[in-house]
MARVO-479774 format. One record per residue (C-alpha): x, y, z; residue in one letter. Coordinates in Angstrom, 2 decimals. Layout:
<atoms>
<atom><X>X</X><Y>Y</Y><Z>Z</Z><residuo>a</residuo></atom>
...
</atoms>
This chain:
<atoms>
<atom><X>13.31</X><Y>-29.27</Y><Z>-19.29</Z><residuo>x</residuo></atom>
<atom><X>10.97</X><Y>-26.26</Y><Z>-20.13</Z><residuo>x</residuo></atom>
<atom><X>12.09</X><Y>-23.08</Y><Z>-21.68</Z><residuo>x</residuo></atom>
<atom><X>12.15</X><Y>-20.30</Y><Z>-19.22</Z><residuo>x</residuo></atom>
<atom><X>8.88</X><Y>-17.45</Y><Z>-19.72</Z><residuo>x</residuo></atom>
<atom><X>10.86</X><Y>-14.77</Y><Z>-21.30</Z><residuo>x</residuo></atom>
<atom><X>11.94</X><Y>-17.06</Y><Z>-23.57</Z><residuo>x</residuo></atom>
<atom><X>8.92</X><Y>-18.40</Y><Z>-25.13</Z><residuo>x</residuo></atom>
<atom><X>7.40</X><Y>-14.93</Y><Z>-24.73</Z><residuo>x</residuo></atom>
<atom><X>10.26</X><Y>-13.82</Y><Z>-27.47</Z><residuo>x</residuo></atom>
<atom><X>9.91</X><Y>-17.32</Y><Z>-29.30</Z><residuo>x</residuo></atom>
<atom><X>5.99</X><Y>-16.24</Y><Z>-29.59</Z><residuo>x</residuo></atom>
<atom><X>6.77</X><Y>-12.70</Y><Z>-30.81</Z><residuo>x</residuo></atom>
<atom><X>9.00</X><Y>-13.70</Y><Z>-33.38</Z><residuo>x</residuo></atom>
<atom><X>6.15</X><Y>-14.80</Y><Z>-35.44</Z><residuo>x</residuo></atom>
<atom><X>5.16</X><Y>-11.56</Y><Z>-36.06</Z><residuo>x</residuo></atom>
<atom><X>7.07</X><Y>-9.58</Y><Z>-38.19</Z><residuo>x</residuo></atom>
<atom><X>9.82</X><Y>-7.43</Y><Z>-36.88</Z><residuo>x</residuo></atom>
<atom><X>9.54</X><Y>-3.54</Y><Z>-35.77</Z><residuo>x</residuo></atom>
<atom><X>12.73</X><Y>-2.57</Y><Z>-38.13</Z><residuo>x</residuo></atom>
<atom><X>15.55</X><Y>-4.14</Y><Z>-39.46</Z><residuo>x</residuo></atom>
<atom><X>19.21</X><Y>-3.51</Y><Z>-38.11</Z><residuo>x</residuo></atom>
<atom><X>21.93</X><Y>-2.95</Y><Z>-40.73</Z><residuo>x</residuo></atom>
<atom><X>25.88</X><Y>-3.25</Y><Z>-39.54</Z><residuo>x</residuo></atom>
<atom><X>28.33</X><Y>-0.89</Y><Z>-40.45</Z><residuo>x</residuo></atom>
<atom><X>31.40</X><Y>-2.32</Y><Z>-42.37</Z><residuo>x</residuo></atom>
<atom><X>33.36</X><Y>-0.68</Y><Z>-38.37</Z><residuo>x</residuo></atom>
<atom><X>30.63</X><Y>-2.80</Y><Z>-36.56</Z><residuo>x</residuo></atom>
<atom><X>30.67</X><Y>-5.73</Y><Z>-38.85</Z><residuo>x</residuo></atom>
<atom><X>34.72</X><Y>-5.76</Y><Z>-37.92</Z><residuo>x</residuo></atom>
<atom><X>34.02</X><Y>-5.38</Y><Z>-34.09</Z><residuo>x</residuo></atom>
<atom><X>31.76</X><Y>-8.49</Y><Z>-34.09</Z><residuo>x</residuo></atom>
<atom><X>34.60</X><Y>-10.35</Y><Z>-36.26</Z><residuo>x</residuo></atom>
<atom><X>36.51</X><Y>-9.34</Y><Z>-32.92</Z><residuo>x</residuo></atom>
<atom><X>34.56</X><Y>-10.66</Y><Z>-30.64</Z><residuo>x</residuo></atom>
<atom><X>34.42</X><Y>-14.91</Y><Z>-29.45</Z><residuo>x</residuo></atom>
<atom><X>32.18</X><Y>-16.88</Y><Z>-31.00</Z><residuo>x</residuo></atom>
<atom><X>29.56</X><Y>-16.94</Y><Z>-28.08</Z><residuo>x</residuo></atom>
<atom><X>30.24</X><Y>-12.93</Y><Z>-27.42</Z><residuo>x</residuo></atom>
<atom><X>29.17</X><Y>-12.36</Y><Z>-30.85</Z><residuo>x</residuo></atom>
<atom><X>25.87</X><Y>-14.75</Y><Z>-30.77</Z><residuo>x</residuo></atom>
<atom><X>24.94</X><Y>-13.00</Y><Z>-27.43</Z><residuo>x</residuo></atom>
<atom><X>24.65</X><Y>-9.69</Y><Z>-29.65</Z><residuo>x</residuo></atom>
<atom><X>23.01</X><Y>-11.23</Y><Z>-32.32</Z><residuo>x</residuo></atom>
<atom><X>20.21</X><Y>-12.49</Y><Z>-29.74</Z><residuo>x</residuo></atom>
<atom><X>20.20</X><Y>-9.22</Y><Z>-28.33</Z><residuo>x</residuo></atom>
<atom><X>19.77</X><Y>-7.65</Y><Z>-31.58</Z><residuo>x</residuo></atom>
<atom><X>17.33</X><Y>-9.75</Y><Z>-33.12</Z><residuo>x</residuo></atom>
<atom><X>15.40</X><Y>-9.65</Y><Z>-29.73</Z><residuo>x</residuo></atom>
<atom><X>15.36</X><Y>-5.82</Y><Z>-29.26</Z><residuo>x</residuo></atom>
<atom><X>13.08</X><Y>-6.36</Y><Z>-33.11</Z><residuo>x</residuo></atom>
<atom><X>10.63</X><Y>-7.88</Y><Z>-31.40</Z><residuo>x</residuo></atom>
<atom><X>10.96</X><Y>-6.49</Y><Z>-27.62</Z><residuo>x</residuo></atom>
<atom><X>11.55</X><Y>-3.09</Y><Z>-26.14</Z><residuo>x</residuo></atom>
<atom><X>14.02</X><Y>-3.49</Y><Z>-24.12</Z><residuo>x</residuo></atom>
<atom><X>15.47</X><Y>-0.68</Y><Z>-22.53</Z><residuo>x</residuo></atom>
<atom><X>18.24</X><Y>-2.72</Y><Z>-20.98</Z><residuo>x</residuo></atom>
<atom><X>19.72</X><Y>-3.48</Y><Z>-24.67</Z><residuo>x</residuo></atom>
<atom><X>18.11</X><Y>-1.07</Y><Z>-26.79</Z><residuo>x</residuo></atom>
<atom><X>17.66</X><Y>2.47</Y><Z>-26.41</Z><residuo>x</residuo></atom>
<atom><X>17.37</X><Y>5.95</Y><Z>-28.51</Z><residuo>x</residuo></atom>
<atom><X>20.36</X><Y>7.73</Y><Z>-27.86</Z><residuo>x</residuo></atom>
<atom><X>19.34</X><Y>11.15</Y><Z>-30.49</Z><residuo>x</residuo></atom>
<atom><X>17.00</X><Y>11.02</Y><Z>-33.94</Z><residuo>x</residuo></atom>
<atom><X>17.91</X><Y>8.28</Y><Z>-35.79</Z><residuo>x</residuo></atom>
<atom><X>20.80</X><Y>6.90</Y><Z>-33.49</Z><residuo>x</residuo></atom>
<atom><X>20.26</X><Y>4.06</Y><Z>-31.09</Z><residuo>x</residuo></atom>
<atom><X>22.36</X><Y>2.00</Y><Z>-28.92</Z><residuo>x</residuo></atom>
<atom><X>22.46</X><Y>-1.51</Y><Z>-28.56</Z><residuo>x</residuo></atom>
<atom><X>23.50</X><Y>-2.80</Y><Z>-25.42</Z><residuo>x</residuo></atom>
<atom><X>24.63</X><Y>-6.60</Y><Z>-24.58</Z><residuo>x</residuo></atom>
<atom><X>26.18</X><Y>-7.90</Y><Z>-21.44</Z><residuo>x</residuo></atom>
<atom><X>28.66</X><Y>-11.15</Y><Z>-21.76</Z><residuo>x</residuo></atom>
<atom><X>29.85</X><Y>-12.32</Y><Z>-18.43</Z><residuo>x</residuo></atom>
<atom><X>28.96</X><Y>-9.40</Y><Z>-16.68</Z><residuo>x</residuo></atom>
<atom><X>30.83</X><Y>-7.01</Y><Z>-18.60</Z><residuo>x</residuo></atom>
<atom><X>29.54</X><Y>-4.79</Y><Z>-21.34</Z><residuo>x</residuo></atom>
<atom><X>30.21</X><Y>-5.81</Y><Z>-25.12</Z><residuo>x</residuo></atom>
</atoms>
């Protein structure tokens, strides 16, 4: 079975290197300890895709240096 587009569309852009690099906070770094195992790698795509990707639906600027990252895990928001 092939990958899907999008898919090797972010596979292809993560040869190049990333736009920034996201830090957790020791209160987000807890959060994710909260979360299930395949909650928690559904952010991490998320995250490591919105490097690559801008993605309004999981990424956006909220004010200066603040921005929200957004993930969806079976339909509800994370």
């Amino acid at each position: 079975m092939f990958p899907e587009k999008e898919t090797i569309k972010f596979e292809i852009k993560k040869l190049v290197n990333p736009k920034f690099k996201v830090v957790f906070t020791e209160e987000a770094a807890n959060f994710l300890d909260s979360l299930s195992e395949k909650a928690r790698n559904k952010v991490f795509f998320n995250n490591d895709k919105a490097t690559f990707v801008n993605d309004p639906e999981i990424f956006k600027k909220m004010e200066d240096d603040i921005w929200e990252f957004r993930t969806l895990y079976q339909r509800q928001a994370i």
